[in-house]
C-alpha positions as CSV (number, residue, x, y, z in Angstrom):
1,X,26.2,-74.4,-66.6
2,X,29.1,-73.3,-64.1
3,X,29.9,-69.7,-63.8
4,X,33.7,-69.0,-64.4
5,X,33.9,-66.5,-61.2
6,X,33.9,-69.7,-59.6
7,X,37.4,-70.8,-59.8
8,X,38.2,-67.4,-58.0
9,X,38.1,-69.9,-54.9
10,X,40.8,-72.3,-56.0
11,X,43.9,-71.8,-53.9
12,X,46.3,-71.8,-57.3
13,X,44.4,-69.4,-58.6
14,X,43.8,-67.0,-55.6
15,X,47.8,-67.1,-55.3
16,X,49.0,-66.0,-58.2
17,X,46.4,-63.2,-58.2
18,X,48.1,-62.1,-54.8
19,X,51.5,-62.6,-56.2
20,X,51.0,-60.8,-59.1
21,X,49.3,-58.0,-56.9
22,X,51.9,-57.9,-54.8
23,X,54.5,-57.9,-58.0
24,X,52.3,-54.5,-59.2
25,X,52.9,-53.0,-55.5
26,X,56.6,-53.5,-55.8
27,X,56.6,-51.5,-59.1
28,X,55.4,-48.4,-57.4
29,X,57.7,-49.0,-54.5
30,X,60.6,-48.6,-57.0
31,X,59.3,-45.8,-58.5
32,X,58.9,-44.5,-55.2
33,X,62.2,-44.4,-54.7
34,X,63.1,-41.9,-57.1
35,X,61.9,-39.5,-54.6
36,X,63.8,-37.7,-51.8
37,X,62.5,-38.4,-48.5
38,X,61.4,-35.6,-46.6
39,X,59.5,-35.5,-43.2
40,X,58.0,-31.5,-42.4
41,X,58.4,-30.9,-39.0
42,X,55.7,-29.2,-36.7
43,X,57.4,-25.7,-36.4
44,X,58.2,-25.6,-40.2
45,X,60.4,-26.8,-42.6
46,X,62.4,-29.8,-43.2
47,X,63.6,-32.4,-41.0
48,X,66.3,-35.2,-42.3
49,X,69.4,-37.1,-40.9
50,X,71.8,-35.1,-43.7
51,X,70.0,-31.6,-43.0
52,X,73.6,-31.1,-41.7
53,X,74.7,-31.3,-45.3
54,X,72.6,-29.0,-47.0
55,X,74.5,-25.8,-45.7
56,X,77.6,-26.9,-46.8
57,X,76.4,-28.6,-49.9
58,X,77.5,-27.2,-53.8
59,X,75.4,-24.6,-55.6
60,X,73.9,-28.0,-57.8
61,X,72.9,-29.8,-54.4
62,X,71.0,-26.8,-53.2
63,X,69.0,-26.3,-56.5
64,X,68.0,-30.0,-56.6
65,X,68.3,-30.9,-53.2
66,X,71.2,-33.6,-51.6
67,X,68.8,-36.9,-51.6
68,X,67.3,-35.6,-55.1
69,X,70.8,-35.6,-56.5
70,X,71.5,-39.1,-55.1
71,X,68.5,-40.4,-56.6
72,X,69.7,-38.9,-60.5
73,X,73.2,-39.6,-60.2
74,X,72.7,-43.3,-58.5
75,X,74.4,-45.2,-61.9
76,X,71.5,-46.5,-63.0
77,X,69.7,-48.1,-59.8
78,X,67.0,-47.1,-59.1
79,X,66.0,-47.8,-62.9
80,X,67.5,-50.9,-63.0
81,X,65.3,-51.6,-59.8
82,X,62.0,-50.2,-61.4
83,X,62.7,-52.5,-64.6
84,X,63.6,-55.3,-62.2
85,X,59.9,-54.7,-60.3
86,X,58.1,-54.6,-63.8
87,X,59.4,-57.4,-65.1
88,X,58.6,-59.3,-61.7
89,X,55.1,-57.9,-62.8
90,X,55.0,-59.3,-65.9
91,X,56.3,-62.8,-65.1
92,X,53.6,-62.7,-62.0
93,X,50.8,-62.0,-64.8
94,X,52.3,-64.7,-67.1
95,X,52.3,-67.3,-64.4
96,X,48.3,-65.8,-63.4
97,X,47.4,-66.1,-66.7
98,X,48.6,-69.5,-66.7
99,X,47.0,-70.5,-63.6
100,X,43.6,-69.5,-64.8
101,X,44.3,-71.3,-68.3
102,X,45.2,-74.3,-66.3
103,X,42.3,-74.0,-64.2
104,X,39.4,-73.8,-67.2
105,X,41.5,-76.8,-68.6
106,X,40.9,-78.6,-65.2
107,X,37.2,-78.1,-65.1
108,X,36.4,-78.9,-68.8
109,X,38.3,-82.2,-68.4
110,X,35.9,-82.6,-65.6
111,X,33.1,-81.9,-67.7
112,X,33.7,-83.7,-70.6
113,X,34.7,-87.0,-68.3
114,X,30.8,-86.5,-66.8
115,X,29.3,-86.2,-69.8
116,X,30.4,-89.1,-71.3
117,X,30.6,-91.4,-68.4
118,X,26.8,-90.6,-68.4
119,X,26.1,-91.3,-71.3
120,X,28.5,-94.6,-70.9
121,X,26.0,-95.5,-68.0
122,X,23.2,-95.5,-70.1
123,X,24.6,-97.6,-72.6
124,X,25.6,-99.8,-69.9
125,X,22.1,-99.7,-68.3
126,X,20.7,-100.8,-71.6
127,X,23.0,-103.9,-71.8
128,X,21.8,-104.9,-68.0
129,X,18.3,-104.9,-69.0
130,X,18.8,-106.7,-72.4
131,X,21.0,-109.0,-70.1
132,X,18.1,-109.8,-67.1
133,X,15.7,-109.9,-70.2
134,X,17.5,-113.1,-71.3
135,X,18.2,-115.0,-68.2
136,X,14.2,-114.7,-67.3
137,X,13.7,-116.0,-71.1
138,X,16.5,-118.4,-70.8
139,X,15.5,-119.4,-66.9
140,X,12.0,-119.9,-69.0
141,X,13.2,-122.3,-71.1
142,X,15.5,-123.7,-68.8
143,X,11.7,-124.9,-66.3
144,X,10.5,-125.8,-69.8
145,X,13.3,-128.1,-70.4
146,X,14.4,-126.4,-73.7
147,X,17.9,-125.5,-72.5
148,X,20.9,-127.1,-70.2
149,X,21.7,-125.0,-67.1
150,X,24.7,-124.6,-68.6
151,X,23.2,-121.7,-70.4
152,X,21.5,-120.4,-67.4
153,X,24.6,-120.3,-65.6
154,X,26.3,-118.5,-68.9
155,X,22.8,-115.9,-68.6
156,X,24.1,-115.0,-64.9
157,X,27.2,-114.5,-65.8
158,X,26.4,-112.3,-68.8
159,X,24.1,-110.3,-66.4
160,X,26.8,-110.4,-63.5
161,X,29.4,-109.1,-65.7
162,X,27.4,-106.5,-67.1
163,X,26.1,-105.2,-63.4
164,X,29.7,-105.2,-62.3
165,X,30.6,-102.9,-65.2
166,X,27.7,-100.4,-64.6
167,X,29.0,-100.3,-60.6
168,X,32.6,-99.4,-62.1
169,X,31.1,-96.6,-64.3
170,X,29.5,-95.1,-61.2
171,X,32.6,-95.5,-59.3
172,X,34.2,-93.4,-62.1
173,X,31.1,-91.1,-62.4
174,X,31.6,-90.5,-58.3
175,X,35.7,-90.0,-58.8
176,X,35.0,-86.9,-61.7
177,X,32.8,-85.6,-59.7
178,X,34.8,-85.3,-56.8
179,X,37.4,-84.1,-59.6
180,X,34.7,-81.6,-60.7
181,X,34.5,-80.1,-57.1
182,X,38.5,-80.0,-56.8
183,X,38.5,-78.6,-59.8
184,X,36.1,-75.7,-58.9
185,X,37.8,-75.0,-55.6
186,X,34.8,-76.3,-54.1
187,X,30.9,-77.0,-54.6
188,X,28.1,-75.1,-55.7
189,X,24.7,-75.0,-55.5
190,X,23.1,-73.4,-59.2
191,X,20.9,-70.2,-58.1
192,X,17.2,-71.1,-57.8
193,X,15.0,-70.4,-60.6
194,X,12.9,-67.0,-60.6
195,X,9.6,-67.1,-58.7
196,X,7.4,-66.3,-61.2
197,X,9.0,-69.6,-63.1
198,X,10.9,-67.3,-66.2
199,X,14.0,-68.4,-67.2
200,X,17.0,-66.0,-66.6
């Protein structure tokens, strides 16, 4: 068994988390915005480049302040900007979401192409043995005289063939599990078993 957190260590995966972090900063940036920007100096008060403006400002302006009255009478932007970050959000969780999808895809293909490749080697281990079993019976009756060498020669070749398949299984066996590891965004070691021998 492979725990899932795992596949926090794939590159894909670690990503698309940050870009759909960074797509969830960007909505409180926007909303940010909607507020004026005012810096209190250190003898009191407010400091701004337009504190010019606020003595000669309209009655409205001094209730609600000249930056406060930019950001509610802006057309529409600063909306349309906070919208624009959500939706940024959204498409960053969709294409996270996807990512991790892919990912579990990824390492149960893995899986699955171990198991049965394993159990493909032990089928093919079988046939080798059946296969030395009769060239020592056929090399038997080959000394006795019972058989041409012809069949001896057709024995090797059935073992040869046989041997040669195994070797390609355990090529494949090797490639999925270096797929396996890809997969995971590197190796792992399972976590040794209890001391007193329970299982967890």
């Amino acid at each position: 068994e492979l725990p899932s957190s795992l596949l926090e260590r794939r590159p894909d995966i670690a990503a698309a988390e940050r870009r759909a972090a960074a797509a969830n900063e960007q909505i409180g940036v926007a909303i940010s915005a909607w507020f004026p920007s005012l810096n209190l100096s250190a003898s009191g008060g407010f400091t701004s480049a337009t504190l010019a403006q606020w003595f000669t400002a309209p009655h409205l302006v001094w209730a609600l302040g000249p930056q406060l009255v930019a950001t509610l009478f802006d057309g529409g932007l600063r909306e349309a900007q906070t919208e624009e970050a959500r939706a940024f959000y959204a498409q960053g969780v969709a294409d996270y979401r996807q990512t991790v999808l892919a990912a579990f895809q990824d390492v149960e293909d893995q899986l699955v192409a171990l198991r049965v490749l394993e159990q493909e080697a032990g089928i093919q281990q079988e046939a080798v043995g059946y296969a030395r079993q009769s060239l020592e019976v056929v090399m038997n009756q080959y000394k006795a005289g019972t058989v041409t060498y012809l069949e001896v020669v057709t024995a090797q070749a059935t073992l040869y063939s046989a041997e040669q398949k195994l070797a390609g299984i355990a090529g494949q066996r090797m490639v999925s599990a270096v797929g396996l590891i890809k997969a995971l965004g590197g190796g792992w070691d399972p976590p040794p078993p209890p001391a007193d021998g329970t299982s967890r």
